[in-house]
MARMITI-915710 format. One line per 2 residues: their letters; for each residue x, y, z of N, C-alpha, C. Coordinates in steps of 0.02 Angstrom, whole numbers, plus 50000, padded with zeros to 5 digits. Layout:
N
a	X/Y/Z/X/Y/Z/X/Y/Z | ...
END
This chain:
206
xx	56604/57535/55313/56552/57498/55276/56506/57463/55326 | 56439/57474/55303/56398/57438/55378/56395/57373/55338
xx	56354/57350/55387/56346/57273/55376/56309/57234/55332 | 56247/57266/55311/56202/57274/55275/56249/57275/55187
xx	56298/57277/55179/56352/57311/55140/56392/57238/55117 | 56367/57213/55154/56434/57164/55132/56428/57093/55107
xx	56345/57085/55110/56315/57045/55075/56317/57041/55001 | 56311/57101/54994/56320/57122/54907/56370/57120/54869
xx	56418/57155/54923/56494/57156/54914/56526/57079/54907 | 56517/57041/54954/56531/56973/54944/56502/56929/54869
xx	56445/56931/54854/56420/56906/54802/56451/56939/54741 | 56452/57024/54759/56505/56997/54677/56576/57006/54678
xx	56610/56987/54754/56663/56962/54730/56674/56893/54709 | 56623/56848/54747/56623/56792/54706/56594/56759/54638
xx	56540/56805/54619/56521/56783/54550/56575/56800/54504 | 56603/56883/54534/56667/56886/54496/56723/56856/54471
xx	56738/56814/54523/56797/56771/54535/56798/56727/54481 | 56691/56705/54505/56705/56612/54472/56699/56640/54382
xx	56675/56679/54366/56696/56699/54311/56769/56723/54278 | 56787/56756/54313/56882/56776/54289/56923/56720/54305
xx	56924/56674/54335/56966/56600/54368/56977/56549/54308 | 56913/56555/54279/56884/56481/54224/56958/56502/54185
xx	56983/56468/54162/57030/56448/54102/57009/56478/54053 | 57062/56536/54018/57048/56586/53972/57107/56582/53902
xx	57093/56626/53852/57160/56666/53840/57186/56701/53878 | 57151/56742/53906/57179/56799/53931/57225/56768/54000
xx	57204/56735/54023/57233/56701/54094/57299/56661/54052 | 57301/56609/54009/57350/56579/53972/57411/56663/53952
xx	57376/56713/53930/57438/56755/53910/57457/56794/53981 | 57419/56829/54020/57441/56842/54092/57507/56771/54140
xx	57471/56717/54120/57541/56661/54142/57588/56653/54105 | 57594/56674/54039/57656/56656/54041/57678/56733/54036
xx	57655/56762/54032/57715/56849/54038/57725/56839/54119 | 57703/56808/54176/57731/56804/54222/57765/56767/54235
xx	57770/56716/54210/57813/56653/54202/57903/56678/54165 | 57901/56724/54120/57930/56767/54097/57950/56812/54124
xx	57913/56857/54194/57928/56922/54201/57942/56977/54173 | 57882/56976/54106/57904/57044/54073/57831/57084/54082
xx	57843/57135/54112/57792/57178/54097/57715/57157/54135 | 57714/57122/54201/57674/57102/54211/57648/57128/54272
xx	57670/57188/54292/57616/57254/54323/57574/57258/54275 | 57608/57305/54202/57560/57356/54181/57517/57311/54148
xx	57530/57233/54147/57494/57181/54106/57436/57167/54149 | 57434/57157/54211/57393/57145/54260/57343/57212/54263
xx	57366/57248/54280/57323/57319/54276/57282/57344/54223 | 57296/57315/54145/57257/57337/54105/57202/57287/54101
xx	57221/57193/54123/57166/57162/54116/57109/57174/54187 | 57164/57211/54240/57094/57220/54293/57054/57291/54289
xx	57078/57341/54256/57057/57396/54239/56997/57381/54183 | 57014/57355/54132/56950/57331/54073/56890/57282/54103
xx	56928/57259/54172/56865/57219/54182/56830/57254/54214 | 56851/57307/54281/56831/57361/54302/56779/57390/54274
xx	56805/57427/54194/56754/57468/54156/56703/57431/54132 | 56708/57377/54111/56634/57330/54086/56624/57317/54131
xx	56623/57303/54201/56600/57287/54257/56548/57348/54266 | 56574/57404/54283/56532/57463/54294/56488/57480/54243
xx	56520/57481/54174/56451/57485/54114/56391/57439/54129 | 56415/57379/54121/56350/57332/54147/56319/57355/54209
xx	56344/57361/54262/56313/57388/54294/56257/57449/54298 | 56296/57510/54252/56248/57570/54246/56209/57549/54198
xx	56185/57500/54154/56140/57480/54118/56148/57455/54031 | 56251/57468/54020/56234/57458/53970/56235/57371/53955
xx	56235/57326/53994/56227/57256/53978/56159/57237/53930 | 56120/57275/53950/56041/57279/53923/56058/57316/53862
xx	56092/57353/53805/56117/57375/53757/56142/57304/53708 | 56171/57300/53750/56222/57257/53724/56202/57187/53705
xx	56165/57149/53763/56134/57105/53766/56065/57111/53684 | 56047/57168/53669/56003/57176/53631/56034/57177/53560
xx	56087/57182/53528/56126/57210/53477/56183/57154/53437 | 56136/57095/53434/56161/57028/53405/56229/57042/53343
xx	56222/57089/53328/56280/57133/53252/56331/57132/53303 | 56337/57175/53344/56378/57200/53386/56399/57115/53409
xx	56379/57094/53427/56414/57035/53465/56450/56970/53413 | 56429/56956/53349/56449/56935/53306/56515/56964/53266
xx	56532/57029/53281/56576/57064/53243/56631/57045/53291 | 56608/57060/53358/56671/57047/53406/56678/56947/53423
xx	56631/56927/53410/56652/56841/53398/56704/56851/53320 | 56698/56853/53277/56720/56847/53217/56800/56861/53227
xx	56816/56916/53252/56858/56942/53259/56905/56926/53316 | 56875/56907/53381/56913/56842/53429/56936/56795/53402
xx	56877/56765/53373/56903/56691/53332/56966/56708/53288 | 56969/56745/53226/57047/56752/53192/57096/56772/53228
xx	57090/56802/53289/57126/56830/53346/57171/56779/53367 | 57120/56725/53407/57134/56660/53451/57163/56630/53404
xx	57144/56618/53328/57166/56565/53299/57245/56574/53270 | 57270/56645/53254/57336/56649/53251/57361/56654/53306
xx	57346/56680/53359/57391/56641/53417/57395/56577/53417 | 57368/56542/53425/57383/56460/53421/57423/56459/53381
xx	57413/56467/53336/57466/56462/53288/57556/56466/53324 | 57535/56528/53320/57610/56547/53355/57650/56520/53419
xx	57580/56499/53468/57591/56446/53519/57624/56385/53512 | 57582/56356/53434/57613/56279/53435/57686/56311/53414
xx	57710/56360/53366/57777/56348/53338/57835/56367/53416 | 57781/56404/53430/57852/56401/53488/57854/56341/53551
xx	57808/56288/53535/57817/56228/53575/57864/56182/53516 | 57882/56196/53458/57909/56158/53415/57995/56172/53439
xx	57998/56207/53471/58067/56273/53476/58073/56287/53531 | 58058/56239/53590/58058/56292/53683/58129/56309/53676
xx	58135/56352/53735/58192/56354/53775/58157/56357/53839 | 58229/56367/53879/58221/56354/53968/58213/56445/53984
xx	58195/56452/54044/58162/56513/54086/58236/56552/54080 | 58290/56571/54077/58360/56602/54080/58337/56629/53994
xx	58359/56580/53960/58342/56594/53855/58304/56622/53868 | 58229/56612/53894/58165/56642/53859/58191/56722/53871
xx	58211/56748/53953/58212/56814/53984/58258/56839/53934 | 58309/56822/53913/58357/56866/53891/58335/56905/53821
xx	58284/56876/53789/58242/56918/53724/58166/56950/53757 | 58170/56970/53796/58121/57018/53815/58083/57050/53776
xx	57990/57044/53763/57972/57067/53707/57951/57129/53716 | 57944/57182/53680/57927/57250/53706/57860/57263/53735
xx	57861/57316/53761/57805/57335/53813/57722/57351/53773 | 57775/57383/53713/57711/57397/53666/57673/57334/53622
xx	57708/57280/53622/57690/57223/53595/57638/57184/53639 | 57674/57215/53696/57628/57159/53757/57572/57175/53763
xx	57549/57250/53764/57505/57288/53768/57442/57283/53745 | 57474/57279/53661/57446/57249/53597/57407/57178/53612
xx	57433/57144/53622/57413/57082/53626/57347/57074/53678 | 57375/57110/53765/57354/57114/53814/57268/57141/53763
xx	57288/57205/53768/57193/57229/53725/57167/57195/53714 | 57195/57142/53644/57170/57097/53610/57133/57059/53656
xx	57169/57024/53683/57150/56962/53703/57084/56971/53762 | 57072/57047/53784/57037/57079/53821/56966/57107/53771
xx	56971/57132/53740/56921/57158/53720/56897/57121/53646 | 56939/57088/53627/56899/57030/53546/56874/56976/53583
xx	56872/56974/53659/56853/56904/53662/56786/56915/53692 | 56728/56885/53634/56641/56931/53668/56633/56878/53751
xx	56659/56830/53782/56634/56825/53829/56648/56867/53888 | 56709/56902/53879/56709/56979/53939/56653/56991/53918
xx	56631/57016/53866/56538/57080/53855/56497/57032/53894 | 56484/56969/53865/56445/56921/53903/56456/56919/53985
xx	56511/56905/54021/56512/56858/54066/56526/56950/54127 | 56546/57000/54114/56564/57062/54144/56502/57107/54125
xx	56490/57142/54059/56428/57178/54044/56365/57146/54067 | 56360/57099/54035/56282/57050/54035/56268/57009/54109
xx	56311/56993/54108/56282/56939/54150/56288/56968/54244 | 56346/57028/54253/56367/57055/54297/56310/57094/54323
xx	56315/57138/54271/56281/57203/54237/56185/57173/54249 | 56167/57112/54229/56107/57119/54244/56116/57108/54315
xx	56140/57045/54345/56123/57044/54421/56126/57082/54474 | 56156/57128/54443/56150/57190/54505/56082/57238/54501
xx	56051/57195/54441/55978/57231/54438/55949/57218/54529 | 55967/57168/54547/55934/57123/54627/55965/57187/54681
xx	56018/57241/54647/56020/57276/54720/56013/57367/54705 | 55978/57403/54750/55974/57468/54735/56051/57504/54761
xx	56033/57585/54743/56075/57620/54775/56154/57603/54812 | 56162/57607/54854/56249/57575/54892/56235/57515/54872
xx	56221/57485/54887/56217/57383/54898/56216/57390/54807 | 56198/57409/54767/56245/57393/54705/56290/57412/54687
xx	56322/57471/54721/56399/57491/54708/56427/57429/54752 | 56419/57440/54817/56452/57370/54841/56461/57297/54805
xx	56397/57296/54777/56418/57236/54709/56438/57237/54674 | 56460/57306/54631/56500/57306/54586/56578/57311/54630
xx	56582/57363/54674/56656/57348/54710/56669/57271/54722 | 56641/57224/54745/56653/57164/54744/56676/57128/54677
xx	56641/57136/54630/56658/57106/54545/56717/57144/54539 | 56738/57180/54552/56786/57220/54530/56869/57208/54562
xx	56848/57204/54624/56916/57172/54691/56925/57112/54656 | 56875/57064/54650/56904/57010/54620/56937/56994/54552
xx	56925/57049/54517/56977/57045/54441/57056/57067/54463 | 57032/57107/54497/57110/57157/54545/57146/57080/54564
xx	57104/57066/54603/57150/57014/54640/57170/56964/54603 | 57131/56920/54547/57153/56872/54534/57195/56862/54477
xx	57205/56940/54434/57257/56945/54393/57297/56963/54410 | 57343/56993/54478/57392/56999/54497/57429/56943/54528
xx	57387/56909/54570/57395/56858/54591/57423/56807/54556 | 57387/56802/54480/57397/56753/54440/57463/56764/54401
xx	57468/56855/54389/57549/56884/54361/57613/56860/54402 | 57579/56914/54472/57665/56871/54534/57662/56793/54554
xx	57609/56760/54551/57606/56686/54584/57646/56651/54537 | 57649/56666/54459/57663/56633/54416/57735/56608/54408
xx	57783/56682/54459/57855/56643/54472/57874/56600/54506 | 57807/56567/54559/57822/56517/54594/57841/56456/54569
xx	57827/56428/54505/57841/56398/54466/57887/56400/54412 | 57937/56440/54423/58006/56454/54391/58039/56396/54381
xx	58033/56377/54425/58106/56318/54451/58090/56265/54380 | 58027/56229/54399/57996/56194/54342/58015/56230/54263
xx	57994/56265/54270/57991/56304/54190/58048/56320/54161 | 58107/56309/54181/58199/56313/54189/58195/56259/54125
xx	58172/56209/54113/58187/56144/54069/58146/56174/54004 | 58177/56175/53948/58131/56175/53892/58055/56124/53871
xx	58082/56083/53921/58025/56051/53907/57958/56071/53926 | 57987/56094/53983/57914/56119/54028/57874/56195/53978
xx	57926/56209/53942/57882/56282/53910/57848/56224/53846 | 57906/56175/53821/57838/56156/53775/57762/56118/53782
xx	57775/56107/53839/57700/56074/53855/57663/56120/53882 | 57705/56197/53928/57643/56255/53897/57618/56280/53873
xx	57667/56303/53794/57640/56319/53727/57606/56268/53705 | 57607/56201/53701/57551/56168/53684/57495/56183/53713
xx	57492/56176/53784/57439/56193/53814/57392/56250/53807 | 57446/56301/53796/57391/56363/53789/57386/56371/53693
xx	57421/56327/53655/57378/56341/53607/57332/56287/53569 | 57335/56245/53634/57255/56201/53611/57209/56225/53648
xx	57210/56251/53687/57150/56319/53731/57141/56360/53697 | 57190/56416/53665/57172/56447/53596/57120/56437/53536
xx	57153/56360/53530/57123/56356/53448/57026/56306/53469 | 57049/56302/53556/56980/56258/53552/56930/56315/53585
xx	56960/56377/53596/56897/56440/53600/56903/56482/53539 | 56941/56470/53489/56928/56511/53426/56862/56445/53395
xx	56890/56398/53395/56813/56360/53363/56769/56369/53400 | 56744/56366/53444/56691/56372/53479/56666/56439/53488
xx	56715/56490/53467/56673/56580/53453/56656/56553/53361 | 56675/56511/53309/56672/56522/53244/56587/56476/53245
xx	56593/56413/53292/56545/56382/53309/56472/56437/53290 | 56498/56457/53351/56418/56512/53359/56403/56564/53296
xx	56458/56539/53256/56433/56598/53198/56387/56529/53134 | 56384/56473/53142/56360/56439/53103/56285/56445/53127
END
């Protein structure tokens, strides 16, 4: 890679970053299936693979589609929001009910459940279209030829990296998460993050 190369490359690994980092669903369900250890390769790989492909759509132009097609983006708010809002749901009951990190592992939920969810929480939520198609997707309007593949390889390393990171890093904090208590103040946690980005996608529909 020459040098000329890495300007581009750098910028969107970091616009990438500061976008995939912010406090999500999707980051709340990636921590605790790692926190868990179930399934959190193929869990990591499908949320850096989806960001991948809307990374590159936006890029080849369809952010400008998308960005234009207000239906399209309301259908997928509507549908986040009831998404997010029964998870919460299900978040608070299982902060009503923790157990410690040993209990939680021994009911392992299936792969196809996780999967399920994983999509969800990936593709109903319109700020991936926004923050990967749109907003990615236009700024690489600023580079031609290589130097915008290099910007998109950059947006792209950084989803790689920071959902794996965020899958294996997440057992560093085992020890803590051993006490029931500590899972209920994460299920709280992630389902008042839940229910306060399902209002705020229902928000934008008023």
């Amino acid at each position: 890679m020459t040098a000329s190369l890495l300007a581009p490359l750098a910028a969107g690994f970091l616009l990438g970053g500061s976008l995939i980092i912010a406090i999500g669903a999707q980051n709340a369900f990636i921590l605790r299936q790692g926190l868990l250890r179930e399934h959190v390769f193929v869990l990591c790989l499908i949320c850096a693979l989806a960001d991948a492909v809307l990374i590159l759509a936006g890029v080849a132009g369809v952010g400008t589609f998308v960005s234009n097609s207000p239906r399209l983006i309301t259908i997928v708010t509507l549908g986040g929001g009831l998404f997010l809002s029964v998870y919460a749901v299900m978040a608070f009951r299982r902060a009503l009910h923790p157990e410690g990190m040993s209990a939680a592992r021994n009911g392992d939920g299936s792969l196809r459940d996780a999967i399920a969810t994983c999509l969800a929480f990936t593709f109903l939520n319109p700020h991936v279209y926004l923050d990967t198609v749109v907003l990615i997707g236009s700024l690489s309007g600023a580079y031609e030829g290589n130097a915008r593949a290099a910007y998109a390889a950059g947006a792209v390393a950084a989803s790689f990296t920071w959902f794996f990171a965020l899958g294996y890093g997440a057992r560093l904090l085992q020890p803590f998460f051993a006490r029931p208590a500590s899972w209920r103040i994460l299920d709280t946690l992630i389902g008042a993050v839940m229910l306060a980005l399902a209002l705020s996608l229902f928000a934008r529909l008023v």
